[in-house]
KETOR-285230 format. One record per residue: y, x, z of N, C-alpha, C in turn; residue number from 1. Coordinates in Angstrom, 2 decimals. Last residue first. Layout:
BEGIN
ATOM      n_Y      n_X      n_Z     ca_Y     ca_X     ca_Z      c_Y      c_X      c_Z  seq
ATOM        Y        X        Z        Y        X        Z        Y        X        Z  NUM
...
% end
This chain:
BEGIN
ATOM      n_Y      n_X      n_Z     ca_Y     ca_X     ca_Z      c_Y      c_X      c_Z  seq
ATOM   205.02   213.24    38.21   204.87   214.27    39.02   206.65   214.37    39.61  283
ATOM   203.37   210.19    39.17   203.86   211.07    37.99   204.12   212.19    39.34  282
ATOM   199.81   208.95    39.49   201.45   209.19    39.94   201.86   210.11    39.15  281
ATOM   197.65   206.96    37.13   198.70   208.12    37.59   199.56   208.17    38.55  280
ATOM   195.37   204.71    37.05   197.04   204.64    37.30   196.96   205.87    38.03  279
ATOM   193.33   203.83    34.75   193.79   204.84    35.11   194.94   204.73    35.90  278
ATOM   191.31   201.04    33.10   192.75   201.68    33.56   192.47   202.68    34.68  277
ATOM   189.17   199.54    30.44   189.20   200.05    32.07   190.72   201.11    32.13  276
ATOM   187.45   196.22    29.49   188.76   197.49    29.56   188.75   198.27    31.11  275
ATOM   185.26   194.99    29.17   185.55   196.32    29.26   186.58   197.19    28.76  274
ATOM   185.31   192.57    30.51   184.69   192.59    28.54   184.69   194.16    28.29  273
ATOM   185.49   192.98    33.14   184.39   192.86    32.57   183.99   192.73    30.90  272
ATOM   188.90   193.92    32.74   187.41   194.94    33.14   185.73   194.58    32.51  271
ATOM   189.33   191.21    32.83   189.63   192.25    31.04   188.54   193.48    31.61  270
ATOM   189.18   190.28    35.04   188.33   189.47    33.99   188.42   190.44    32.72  269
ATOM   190.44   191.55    36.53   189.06   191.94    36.98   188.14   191.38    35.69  268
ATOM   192.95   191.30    35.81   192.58   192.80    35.37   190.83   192.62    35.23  267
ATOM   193.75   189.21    36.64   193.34   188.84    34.79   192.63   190.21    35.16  266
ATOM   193.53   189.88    39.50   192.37   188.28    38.97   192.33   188.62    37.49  265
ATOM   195.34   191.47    39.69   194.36   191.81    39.91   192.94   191.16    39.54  264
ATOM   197.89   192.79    38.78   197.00   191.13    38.60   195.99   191.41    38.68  263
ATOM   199.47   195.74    39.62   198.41   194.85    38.84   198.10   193.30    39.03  262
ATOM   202.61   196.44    40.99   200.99   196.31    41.20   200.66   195.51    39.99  261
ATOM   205.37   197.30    43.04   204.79   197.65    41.68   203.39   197.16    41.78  260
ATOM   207.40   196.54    45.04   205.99   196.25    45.28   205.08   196.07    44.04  259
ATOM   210.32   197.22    45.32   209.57   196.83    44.38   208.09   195.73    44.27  258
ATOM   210.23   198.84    47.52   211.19   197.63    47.51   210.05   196.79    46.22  257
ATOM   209.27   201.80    46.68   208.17   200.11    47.08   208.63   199.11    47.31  256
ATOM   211.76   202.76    45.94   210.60   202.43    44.63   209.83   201.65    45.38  255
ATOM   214.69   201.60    46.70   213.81   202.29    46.43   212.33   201.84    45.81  254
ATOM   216.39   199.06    46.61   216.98   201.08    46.55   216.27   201.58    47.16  253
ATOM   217.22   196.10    46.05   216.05   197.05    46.11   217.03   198.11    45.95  252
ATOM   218.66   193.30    46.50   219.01   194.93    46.97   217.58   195.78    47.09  251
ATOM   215.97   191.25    47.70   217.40   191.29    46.87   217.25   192.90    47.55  250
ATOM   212.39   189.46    46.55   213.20   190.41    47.74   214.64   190.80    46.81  249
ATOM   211.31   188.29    44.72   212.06   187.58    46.25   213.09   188.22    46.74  248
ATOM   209.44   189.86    42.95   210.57   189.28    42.60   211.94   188.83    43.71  247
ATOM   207.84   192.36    43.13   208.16   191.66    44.27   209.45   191.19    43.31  246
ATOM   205.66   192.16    40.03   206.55   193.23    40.93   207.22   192.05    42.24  245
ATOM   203.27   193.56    37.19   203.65   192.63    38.42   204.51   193.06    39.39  244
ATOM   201.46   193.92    34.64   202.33   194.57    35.75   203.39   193.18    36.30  243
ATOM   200.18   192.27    32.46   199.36   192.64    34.61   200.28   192.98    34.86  242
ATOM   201.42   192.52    30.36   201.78   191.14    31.44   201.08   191.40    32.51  241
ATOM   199.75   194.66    29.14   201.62   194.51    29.78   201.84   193.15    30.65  240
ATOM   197.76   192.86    27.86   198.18   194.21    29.07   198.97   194.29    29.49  239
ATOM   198.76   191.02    26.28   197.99   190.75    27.72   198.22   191.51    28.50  238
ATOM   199.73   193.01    24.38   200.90   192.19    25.32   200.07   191.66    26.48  237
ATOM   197.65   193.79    23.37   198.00   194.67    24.18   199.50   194.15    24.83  236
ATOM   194.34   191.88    23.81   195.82   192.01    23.04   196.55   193.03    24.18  235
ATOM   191.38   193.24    25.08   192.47   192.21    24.91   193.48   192.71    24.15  234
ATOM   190.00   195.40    23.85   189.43   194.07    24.52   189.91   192.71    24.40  233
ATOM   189.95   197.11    20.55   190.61   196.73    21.75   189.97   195.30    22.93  232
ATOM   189.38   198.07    18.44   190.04   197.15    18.04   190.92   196.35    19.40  231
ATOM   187.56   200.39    19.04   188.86   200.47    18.22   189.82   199.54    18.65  230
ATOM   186.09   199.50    22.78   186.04   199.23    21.59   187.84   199.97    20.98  229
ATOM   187.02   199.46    24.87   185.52   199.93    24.96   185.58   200.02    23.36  228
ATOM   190.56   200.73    25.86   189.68   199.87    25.86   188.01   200.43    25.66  227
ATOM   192.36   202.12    28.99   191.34   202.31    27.81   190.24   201.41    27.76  226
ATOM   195.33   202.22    29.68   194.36   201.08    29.43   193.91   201.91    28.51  225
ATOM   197.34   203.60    32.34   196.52   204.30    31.16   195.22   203.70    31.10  224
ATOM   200.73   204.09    33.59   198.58   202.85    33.87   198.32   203.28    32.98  223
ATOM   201.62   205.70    35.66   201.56   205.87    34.91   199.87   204.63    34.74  222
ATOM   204.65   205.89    38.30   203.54   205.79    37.87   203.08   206.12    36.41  221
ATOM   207.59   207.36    38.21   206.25   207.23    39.51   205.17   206.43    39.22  220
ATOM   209.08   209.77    36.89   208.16   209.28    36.47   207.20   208.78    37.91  219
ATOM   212.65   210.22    37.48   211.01   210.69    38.07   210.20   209.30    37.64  218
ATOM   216.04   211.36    37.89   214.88   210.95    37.30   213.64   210.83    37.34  217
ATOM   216.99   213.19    39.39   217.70   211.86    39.73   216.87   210.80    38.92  216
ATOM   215.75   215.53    39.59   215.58   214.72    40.03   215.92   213.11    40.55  215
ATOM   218.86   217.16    38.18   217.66   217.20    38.65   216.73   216.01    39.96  214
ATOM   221.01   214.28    36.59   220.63   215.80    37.25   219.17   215.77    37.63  213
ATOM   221.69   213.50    33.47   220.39   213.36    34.62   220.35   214.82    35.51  212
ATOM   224.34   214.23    32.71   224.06   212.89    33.10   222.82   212.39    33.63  211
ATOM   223.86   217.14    33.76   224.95   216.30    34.05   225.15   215.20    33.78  210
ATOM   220.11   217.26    33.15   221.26   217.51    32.55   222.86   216.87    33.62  209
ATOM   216.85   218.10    33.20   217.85   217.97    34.05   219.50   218.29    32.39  208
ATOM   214.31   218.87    31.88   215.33   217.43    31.56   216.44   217.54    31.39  207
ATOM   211.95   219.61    32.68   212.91   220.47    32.39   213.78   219.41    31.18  206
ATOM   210.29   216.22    33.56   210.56   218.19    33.48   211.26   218.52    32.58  205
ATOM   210.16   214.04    32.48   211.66   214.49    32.96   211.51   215.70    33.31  204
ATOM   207.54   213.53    31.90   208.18   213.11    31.40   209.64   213.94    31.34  203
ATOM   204.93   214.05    32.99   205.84   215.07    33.32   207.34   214.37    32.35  202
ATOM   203.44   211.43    31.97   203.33   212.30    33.63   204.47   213.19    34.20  201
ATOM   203.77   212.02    29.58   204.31   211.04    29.96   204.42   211.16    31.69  200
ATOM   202.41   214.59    28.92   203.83   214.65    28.93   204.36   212.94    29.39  199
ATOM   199.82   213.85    29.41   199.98   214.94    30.00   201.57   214.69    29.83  198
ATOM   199.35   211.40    27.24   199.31   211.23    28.59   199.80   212.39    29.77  197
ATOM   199.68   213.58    24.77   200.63   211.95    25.02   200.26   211.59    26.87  196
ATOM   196.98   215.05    25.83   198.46   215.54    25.52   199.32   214.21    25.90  195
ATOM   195.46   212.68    25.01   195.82   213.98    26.70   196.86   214.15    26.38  194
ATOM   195.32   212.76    22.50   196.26   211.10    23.36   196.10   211.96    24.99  193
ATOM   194.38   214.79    21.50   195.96   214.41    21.21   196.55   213.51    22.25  192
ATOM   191.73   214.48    22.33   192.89   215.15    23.15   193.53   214.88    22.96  191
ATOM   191.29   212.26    20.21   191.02   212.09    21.84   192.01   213.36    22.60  190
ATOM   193.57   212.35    17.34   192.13   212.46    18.26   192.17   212.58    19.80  189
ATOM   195.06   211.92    14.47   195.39   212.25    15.79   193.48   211.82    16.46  188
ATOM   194.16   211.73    11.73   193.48   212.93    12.69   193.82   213.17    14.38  187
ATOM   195.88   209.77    10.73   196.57   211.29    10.70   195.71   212.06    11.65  186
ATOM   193.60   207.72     9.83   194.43   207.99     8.70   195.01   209.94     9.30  185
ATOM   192.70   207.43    12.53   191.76   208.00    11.41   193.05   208.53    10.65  184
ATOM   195.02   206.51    13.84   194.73   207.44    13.91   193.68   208.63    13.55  183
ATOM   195.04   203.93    12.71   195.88   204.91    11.99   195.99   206.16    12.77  182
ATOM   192.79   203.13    14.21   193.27   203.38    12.46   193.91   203.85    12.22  181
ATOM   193.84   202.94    16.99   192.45   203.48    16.37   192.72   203.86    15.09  180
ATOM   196.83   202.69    18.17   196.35   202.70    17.43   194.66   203.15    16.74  179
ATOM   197.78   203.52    21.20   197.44   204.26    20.32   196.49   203.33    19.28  178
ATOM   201.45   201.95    22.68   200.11   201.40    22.27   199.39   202.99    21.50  177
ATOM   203.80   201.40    25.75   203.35   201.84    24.37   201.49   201.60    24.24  176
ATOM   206.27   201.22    27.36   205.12   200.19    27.35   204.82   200.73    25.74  175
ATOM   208.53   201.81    30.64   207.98   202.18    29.25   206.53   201.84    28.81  174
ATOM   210.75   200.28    32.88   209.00   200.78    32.57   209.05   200.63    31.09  173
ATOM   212.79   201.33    35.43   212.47   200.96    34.37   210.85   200.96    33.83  172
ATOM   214.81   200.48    38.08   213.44   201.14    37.87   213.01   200.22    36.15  171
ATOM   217.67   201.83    40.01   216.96   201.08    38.90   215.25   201.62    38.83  170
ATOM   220.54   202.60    40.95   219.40   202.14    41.02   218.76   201.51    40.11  169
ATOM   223.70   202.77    39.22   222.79   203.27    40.83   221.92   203.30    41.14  168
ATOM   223.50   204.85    36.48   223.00   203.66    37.03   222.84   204.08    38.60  167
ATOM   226.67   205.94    35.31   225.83   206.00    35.79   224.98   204.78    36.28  166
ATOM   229.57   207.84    33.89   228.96   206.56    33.70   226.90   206.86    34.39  165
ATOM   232.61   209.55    33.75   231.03   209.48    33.26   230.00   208.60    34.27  164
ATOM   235.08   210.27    31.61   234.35   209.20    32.69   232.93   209.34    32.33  163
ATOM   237.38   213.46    31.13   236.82   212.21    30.94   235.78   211.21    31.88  162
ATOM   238.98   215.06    32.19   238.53   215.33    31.61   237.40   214.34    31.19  161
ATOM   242.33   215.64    33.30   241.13   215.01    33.08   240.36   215.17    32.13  160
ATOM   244.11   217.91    33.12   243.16   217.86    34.21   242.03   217.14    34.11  159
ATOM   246.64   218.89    31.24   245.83   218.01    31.46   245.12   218.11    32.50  158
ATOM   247.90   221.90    32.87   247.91   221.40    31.80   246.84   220.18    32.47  157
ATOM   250.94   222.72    34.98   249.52   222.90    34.54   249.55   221.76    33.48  156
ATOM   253.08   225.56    34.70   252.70   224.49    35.19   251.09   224.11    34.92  155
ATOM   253.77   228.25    34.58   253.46   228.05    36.33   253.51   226.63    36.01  154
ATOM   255.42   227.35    31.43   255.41   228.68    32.84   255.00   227.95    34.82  153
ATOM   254.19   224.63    30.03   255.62   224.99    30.72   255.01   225.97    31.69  152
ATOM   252.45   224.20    28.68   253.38   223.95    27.96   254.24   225.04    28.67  151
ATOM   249.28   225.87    29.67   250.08   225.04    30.01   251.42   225.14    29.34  150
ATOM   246.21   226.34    27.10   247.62   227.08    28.28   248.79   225.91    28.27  149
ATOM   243.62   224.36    28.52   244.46   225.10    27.65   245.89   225.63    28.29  148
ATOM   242.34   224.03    31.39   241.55   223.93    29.86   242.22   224.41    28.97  147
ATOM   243.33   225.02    34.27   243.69   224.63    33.11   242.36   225.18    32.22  146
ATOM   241.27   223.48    37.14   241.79   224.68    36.31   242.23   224.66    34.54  145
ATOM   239.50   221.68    37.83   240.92   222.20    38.84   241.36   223.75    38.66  144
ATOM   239.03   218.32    36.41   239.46   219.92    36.58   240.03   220.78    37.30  143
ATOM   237.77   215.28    36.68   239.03   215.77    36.42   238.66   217.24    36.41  142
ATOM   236.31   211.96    35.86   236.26   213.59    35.97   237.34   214.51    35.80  141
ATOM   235.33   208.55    36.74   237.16   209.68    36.49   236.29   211.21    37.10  140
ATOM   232.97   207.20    36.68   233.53   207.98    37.68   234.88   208.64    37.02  139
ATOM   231.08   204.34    37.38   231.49   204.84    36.55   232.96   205.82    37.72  138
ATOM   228.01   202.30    37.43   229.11   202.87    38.35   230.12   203.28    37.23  137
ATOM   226.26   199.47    37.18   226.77   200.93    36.44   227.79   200.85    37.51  136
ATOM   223.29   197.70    37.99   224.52   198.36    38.26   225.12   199.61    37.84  135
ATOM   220.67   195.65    35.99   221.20   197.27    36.63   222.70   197.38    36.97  134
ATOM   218.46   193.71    36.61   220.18   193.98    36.09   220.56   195.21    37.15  133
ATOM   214.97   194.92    36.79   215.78   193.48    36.91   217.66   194.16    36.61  132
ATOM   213.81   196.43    35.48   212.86   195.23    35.95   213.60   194.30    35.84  131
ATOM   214.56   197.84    32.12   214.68   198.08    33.85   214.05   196.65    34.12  130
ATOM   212.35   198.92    29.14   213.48   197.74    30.33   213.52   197.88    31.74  129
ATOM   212.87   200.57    26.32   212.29   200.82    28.01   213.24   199.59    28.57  128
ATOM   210.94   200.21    23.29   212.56   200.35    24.61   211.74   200.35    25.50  127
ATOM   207.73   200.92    22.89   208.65   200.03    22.50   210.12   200.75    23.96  126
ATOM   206.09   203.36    20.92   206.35   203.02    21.82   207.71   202.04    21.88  125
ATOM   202.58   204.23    19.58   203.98   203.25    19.15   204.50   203.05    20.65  124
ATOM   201.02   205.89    17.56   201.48   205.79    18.79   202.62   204.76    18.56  123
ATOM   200.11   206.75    15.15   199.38   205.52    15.76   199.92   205.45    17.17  122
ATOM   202.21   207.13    12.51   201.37   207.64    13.20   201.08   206.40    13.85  121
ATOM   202.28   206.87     8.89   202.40   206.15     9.82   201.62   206.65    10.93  120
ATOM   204.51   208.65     6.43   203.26   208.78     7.40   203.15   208.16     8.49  119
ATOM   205.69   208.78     3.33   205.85   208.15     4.45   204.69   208.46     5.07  118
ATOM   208.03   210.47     0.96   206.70   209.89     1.40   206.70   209.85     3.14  117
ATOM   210.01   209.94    -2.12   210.11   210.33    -0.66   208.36   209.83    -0.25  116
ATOM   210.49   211.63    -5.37   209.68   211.01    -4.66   209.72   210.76    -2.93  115
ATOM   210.81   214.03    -6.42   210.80   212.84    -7.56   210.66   211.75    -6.48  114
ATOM   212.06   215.93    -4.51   212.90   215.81    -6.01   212.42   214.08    -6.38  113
ATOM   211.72   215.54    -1.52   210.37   215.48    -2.78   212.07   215.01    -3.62  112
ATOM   212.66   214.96     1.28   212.83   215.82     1.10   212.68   216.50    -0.59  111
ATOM   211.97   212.59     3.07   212.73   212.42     1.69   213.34   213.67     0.90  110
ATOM   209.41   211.80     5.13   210.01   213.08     4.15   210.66   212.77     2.98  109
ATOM   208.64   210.14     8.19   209.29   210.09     6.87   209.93   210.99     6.39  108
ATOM   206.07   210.13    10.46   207.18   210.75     9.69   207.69   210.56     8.20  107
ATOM   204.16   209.79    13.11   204.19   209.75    11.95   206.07   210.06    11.81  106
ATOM   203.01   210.57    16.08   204.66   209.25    15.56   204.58   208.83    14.14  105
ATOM   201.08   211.96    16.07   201.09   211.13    17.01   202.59   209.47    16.34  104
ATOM   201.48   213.94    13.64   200.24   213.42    13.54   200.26   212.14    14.55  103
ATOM   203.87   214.69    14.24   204.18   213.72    13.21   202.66   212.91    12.95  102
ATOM   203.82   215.79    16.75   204.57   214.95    16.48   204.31   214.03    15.38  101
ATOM   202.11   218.15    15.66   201.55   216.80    17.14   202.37   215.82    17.01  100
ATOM   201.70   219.92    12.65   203.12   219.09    13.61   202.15   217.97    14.87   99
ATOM   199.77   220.54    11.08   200.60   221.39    11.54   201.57   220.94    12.67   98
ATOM   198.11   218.28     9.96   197.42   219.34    10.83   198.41   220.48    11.73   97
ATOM   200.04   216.44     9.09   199.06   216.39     9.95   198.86   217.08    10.74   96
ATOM   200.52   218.38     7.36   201.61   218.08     7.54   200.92   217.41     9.13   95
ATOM   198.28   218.54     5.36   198.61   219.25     5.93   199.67   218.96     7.13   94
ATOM   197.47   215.30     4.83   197.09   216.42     5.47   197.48   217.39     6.03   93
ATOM   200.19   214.66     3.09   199.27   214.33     4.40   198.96   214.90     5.30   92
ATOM   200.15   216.67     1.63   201.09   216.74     2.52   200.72   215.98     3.32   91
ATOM   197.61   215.98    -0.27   197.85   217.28     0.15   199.01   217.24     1.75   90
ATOM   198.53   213.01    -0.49   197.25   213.45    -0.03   197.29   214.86     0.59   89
ATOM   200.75   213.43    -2.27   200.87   212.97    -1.28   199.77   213.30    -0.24   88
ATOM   200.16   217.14    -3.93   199.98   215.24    -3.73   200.65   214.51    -2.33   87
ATOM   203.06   219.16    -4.29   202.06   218.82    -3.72   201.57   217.03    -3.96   86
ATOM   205.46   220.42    -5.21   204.50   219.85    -5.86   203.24   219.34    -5.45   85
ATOM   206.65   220.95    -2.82   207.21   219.81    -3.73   206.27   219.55    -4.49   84
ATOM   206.14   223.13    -1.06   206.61   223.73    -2.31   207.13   222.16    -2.74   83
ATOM   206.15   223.11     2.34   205.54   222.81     0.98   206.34   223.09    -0.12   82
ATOM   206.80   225.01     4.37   205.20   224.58     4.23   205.28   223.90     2.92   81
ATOM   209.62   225.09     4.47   209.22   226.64     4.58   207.47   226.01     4.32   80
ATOM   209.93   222.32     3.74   210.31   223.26     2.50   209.77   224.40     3.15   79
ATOM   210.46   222.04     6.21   209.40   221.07     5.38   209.66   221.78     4.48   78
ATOM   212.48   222.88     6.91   211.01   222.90     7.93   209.80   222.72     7.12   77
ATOM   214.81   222.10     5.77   214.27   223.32     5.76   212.58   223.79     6.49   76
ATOM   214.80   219.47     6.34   214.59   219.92     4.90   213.86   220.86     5.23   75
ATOM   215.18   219.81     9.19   213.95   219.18     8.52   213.65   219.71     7.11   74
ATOM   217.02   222.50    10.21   217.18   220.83     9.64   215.81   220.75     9.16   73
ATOM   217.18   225.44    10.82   218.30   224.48    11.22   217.78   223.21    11.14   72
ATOM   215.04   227.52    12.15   214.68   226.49    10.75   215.31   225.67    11.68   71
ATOM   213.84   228.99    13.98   215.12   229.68    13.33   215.27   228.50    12.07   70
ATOM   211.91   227.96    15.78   211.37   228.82    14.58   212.72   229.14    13.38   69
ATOM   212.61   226.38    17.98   211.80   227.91    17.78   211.82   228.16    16.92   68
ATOM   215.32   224.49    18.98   214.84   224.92    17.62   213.86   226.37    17.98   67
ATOM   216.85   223.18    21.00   214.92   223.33    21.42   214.57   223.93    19.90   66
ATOM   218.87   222.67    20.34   219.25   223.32    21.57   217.26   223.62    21.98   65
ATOM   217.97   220.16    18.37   218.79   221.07    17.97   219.28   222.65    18.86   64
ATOM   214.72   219.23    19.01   216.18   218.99    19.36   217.06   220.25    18.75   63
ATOM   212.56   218.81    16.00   212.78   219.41    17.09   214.50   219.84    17.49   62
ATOM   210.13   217.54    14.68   211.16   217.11    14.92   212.13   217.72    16.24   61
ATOM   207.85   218.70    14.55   208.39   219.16    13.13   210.26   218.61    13.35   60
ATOM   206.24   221.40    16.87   206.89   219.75    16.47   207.55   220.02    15.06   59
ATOM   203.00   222.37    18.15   203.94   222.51    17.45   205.00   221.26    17.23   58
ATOM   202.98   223.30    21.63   202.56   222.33    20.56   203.77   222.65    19.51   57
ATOM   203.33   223.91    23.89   203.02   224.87    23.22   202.15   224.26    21.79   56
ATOM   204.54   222.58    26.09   202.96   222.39    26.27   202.58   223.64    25.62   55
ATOM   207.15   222.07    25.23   206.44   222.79    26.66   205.36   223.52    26.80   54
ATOM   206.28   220.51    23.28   207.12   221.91    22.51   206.94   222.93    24.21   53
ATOM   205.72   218.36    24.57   204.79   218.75    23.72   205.46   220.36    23.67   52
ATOM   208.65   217.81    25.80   207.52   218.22    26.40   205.94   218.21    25.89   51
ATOM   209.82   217.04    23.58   210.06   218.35    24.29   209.02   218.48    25.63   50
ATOM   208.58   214.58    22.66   208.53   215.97    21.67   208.72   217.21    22.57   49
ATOM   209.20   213.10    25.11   207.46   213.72    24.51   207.96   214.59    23.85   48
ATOM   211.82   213.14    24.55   211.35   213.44    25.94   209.88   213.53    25.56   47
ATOM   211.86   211.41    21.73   213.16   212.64    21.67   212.05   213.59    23.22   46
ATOM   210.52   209.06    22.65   210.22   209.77    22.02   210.49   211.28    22.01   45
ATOM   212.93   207.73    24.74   211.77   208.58    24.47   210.70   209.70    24.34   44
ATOM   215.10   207.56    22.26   215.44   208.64    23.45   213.79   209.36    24.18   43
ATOM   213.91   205.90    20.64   213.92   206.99    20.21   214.06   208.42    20.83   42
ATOM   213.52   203.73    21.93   212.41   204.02    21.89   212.68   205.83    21.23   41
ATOM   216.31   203.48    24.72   215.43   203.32    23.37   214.42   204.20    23.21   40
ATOM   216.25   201.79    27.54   216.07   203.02    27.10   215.75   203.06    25.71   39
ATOM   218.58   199.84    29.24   217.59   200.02    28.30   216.95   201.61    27.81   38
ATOM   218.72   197.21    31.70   218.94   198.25    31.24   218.00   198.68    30.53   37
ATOM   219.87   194.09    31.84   218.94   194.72    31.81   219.22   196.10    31.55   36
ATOM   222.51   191.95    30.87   222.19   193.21    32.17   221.24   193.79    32.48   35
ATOM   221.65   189.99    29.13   221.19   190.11    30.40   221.59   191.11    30.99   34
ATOM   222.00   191.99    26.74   223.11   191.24    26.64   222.94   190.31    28.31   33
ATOM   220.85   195.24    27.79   220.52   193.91    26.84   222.36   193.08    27.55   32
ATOM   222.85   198.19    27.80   221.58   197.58    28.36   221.69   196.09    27.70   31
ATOM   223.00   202.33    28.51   222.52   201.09    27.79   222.21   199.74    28.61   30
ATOM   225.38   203.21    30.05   224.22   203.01    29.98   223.61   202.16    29.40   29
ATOM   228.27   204.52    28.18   227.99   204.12    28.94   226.26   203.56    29.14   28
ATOM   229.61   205.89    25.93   228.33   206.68    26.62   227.91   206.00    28.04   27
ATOM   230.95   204.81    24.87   231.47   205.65    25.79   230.68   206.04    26.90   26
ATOM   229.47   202.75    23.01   230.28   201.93    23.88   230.13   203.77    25.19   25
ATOM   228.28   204.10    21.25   228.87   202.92    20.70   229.80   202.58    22.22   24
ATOM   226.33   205.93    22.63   227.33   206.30    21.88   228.66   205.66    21.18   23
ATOM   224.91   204.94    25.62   225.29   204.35    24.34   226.39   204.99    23.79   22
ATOM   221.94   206.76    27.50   224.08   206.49    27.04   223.54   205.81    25.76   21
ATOM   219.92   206.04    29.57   220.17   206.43    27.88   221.70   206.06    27.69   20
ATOM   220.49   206.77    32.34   218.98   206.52    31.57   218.61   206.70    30.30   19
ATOM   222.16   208.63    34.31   222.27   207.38    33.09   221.32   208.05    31.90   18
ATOM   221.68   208.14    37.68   221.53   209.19    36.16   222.08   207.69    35.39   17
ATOM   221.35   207.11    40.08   222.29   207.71    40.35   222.49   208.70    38.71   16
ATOM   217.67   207.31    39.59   219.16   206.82    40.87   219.99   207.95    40.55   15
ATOM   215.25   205.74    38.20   216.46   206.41    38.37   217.57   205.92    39.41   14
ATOM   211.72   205.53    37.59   212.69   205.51    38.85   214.05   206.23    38.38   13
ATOM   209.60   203.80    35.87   210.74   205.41    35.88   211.29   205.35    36.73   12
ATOM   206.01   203.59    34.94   207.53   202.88    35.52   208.03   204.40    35.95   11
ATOM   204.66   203.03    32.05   205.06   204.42    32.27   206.29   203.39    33.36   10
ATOM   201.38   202.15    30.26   202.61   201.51    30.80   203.14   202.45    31.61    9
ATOM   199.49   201.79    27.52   199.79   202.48    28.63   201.04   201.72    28.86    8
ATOM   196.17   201.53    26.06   197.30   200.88    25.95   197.92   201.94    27.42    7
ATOM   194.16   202.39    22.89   195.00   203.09    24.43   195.89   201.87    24.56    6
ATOM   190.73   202.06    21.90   192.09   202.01    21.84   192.95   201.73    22.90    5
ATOM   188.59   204.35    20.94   188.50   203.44    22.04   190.40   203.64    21.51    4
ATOM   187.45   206.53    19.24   186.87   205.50    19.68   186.96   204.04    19.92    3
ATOM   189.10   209.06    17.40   189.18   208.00    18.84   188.53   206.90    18.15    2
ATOM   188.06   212.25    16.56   188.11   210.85    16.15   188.20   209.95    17.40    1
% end
C-alpha cells in the first residue's frame, strides 16, 4: 500500500538519434508547432514496459519483437487468463495481480462478448519536451549492393534507400505523477514505484536501434518527489516548475551547457511542509 505520493522528472540527453519519429510526417522527429521536440507519452511508456520485461516482470502489453509467451495480440493474452464470464471485480483483480503494466498504467479490455472494461492505473506520464527548438538533420541512405535483380545484365538496380532523420542536440525531460488512490484501487505498491524508478534510470538499455544507436541516448538525471502525505504537499505542476536551466547561454552541445538545477528557495519551502527529492544520475 503507498503512503506517500510520487512526483518525478526524467532529463534525456540525445545527440545525433531521433527521439520519437512521426509516422505522419516520414518519420521525421517529433515536435510542437514552436520547434520544441517531443516524445509521446506512449513511446515512453512502450521504454518502461521493456524494461520491466528486463527486470523479469510480467507485461500484458508487450512489443511485437519482445513477445515471451508465444501469445500474438492482447485478445489472445487476455483470453489464455479469462474465460469472459468473469465480474468486473474478478478481472480487476486478477488482471492486477498478473501484469506490472496494467497494475502501474491501467488498461482497457474490449475483449468481453457483452461488455468492454476499463482499469485506471496511477502512473501518469505526460510528452516529453526538449528545453529549447531542436535541430533536425536529415540524411539520403543509399546501398552499395543491389536490393533486387537488376533490369539490365552487369547493371545495377535502385540504390536508395530512403532518409533518415535526426536530432543534433537536444535535451528533453519527462514529467510524470503516482497517484495514492488509484493505486489502492490496482495494488500497485511501494516496490512497484522501485521498479517505475529502476527502469526510468535505465531507460535506453537495450534500446539501441538505427534511429537510436547505442548511446546516442542517455538518461542523465532523474528527481524523484516524495511527498509526506497521499494527497501530496504541493501540486505536482509546482513540482515541475523547480527545474530550472541556463536560459542566456546560445549553442548548447552538451549536457552542463545547460546548467540543469532546482529552485532552491521554492524547494527549501516544499521540504519544510515535507516533500523530499532524490536526484539520480542515470546510467
Amino acid at each position: 500500500m503507498m503512503e506517500h505520493k510520487i512526483d518525478f522528472m526524467v532529463t534525456v540527453e540525445v545527440r545525433e538519434a531521433n527521439a520519437n519519429g512521426d509516422p505522419l510526417s516520414g518519420n521525421m522527429p517529433r515536435t510542437d508547432a514552436k520547434g520544441y521536440g517531443l516524445m509521446s507519452d506512449v513511446s515512453i511508456k512502450r521504454k518502461i514496459r521493456n524494461r520491466m520485461q528486463d527486470m523479469g516482470h510480467k507485461i500484458f502489453v508487450q512489443a511485437n519483437d519482445r513477445i515471451e509467451d508465444g501469445l500474438n495480440s492482447l485478445e489472445k493474452r487476455f483470453k489464455a487468463q479469462f474465460s469472459g464470464k468473469e465480474s468486473d471485480e474478478e478481472i480487476n483483480e486478477k488482471a492486477n495481480q498478473i501484469w506490472l503494466d496494467v497494475r502501474a498504467f491501467g488498461q482497457v479490455f474490449t475483449y468481453l462478448k457483452d461488455r468492454s472494461f476499463a482499469i485506471r492505473g496511477p502512473v501518469s506520464i505526460s510528452m516529453a519536451h526538449s528545453l529549447e527548438p531542436i535541430i533536425i538533420s536529415s540524411l539520403q541512405i543509399t546501398r552499395s549492393t543491389n536490393g533486387v535483380e537488376p533490369k539490365k545484365a552487369g547493371g545495377r538496380s535502385s540504390d536508395t534507400m530512403g532518409t533518415k532523420h535526426f536530432v543534433d542536440y537536444g535535451v528533453y525531460v519527462i514529467k510524470g505523477s503516482i497517484n495514492t488512490h488509484f493505486a489502492e484501487k490496482t495494488g500497485f505498491s511501494d516496490k512497484d514505484a522501485e521498479v517505475i524508478k529502476e527502469a526510468l534510470i535505465s531507460l535506453f538499455e537495450n534500446d539501441a536501434s538505427s534511429a537510436r544507436p547505442e548511446g546516442s541516448m542517455r538518461v542523465r538525471e532523474v528527481f524523484w518527489f516524495t511527498h509526506s502525505s497521499k494527497l501530496g504537499n504541493v501540486s505536482s505542476s509546482r513540482v515541475f516548475d523547480l527545474l530550472e536551466f541556463d536560459k542566456a547561454k546560445q549553442d548548447k552541445d552538451n549536457y552542463e551547457d545547460y546548467g540543469i538545477h532546482l529552485n532552491q528557495e521554492k524547494l527549501a519551502n516544499y521540504e519544510v511542509k515535507g516533500l523530499k527529492v532524490d536526484i539520480i544520475e542515470g546510467l
